[in-house]
C-alpha positions in Angstrom: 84.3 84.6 102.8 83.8 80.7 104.0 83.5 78.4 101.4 80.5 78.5 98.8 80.2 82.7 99.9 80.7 85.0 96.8 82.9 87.4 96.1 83.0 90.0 93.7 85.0 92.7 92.0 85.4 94.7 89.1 89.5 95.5 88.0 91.9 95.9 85.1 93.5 93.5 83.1 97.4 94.8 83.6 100.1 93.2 81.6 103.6 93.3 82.1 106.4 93.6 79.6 106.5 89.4 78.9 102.6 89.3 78.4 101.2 88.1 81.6 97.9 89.6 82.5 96.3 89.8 85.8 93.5 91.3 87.5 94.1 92.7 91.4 91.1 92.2 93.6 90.8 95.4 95.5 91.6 95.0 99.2 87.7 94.8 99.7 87.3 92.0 98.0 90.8 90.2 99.3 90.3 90.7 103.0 86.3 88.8 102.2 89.1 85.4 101.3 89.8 82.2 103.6 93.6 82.6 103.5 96.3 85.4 102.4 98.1 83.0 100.9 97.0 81.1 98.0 93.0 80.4 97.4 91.0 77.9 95.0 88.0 79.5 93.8 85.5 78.7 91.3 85.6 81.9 89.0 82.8 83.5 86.4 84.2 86.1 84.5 81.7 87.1 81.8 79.5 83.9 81.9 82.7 81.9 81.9 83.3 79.6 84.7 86.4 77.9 85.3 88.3 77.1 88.0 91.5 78.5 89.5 93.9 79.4 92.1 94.0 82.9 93.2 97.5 84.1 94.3 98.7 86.3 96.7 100.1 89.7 96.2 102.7 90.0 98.7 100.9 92.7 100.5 98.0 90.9 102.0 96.0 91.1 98.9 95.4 88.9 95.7 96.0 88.7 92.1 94.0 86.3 89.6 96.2 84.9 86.3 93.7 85.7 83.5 95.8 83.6 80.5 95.6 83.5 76.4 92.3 80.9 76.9 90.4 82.9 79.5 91.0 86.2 77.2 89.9 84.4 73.9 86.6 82.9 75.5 85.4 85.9 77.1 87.3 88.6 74.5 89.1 90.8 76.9 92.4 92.9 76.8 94.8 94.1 78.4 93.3 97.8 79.9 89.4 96.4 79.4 87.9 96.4 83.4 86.6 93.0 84.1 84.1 92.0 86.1 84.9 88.9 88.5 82.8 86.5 91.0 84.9 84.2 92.6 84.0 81.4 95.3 86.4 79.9 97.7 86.6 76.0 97.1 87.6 72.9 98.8 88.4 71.4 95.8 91.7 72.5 94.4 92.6 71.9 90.7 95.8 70.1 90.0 99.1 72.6 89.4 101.0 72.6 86.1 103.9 70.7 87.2 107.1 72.1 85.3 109.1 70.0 83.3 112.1 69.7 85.5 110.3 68.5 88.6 107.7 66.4 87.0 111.1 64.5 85.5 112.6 64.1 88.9 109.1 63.0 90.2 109.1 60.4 87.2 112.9 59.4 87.9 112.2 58.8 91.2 111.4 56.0 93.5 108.1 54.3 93.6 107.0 55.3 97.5 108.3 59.0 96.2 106.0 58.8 93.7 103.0 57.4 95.4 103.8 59.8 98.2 103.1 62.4 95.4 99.9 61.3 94.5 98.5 61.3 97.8 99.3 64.6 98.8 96.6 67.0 98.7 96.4 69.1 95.2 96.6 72.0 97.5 100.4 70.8 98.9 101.4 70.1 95.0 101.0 73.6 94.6 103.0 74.6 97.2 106.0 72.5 96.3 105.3 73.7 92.8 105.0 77.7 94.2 108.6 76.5 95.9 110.6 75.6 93.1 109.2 78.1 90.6 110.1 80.7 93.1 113.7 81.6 91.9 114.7 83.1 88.3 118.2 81.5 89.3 118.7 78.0 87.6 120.9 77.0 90.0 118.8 77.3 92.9 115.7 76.2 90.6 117.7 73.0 90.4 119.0 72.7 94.1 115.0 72.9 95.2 113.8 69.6 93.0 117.0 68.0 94.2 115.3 69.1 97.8 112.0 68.3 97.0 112.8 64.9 95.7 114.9 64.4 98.8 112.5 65.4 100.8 109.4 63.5 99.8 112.0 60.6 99.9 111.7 61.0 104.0 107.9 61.5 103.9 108.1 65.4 103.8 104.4 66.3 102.3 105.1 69.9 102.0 108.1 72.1 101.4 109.3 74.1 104.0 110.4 77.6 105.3 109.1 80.0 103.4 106.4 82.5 103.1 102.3 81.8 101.8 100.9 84.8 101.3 104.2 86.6 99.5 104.4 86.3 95.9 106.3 83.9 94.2 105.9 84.3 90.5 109.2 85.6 89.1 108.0 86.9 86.3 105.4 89.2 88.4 107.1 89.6 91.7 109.8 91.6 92.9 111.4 91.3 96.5 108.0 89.1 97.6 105.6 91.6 96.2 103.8 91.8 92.9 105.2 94.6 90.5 102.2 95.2 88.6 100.2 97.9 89.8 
């Protein structure tokens, strides 16, 4: 769908063992989206309209986080089918930027940190994708020593590795998501 064309679907709430829930959008409803990587959307799920970043699946679909605040407002559960419209956007809402990198963003430089703020919302989230990417803390660490080097020579997005798999570690496995 271009920006501004609906899409909607009707899915599961699945949860997996830590308590994330999700809704898949069928392959219908996936292949309708701008990108097979990640997408900003404005989202109505049962009169409630937020917005938020679909993800991708791994497997050239998409997945859509549906956290403790979405479930409260709109009184779903894990197993209820939800109905969901979602709109591609060109406005993309600012990542949660984890503790450890937003500490090396604040440690750092003044043109690293303006560099951040100019970036595009949309390339925050992909350095933010990048370092959340790995369960291992050692490599977590290596990737905001990276980042922060990087920005430092004027890099404004990480590099090397793959949009559309899915890179939530506590939903993917091998690149794809696990919940079915």
């Amino acid at each position: 769908a271009a920006k501004g064309t609906p899409v909607s679907f009707a899915g599961p709430l699945l949860a997996n063992e830590l308590g994330r829930v999700i809704v898949r959008l069928p392959d219908a409803a996936s292949k309708q989206l701008p990108s097979r990587g990640q997408v900003a959307v404005d989202a109505t799920v049962k009169g409630h309209a937020f917005q938020t970043v679909l993800e991708p699946d791994g497997d050239f679909g998409h997945f859509m986080n549906v956290d403790d605040a979405l479930r409260r407002a709109t009184g779903l559960a894990p197993g209820d089918t939800v109905a969901v419209e979602v709109v591609p956007s060109g406005e993309w809402p600012e990542p949660d930027v984890p503790g450890d990198l937003r500490d090396a963003l604040t440690d750092a430089s003044a043109d690293i940190q303006d560099l951040w703020r100019v970036i595009t919302p949309m390339a925050r989230w992909e350095w933010v994708r990048w370092v959340n990417e790995t369960k291992n803390a050692g490599t977590r660490q290596k990737r905001v020593e990276v980042s922060i080097d990087k920005l430092r020579k004027g890099k404004r997005r990480p590099c090397c590795f793959n949009l559309a798999s899915c890179t939530d570690p506590e939903l993917a496995k091998s690149g794809k998501l696990a919940l079915r």
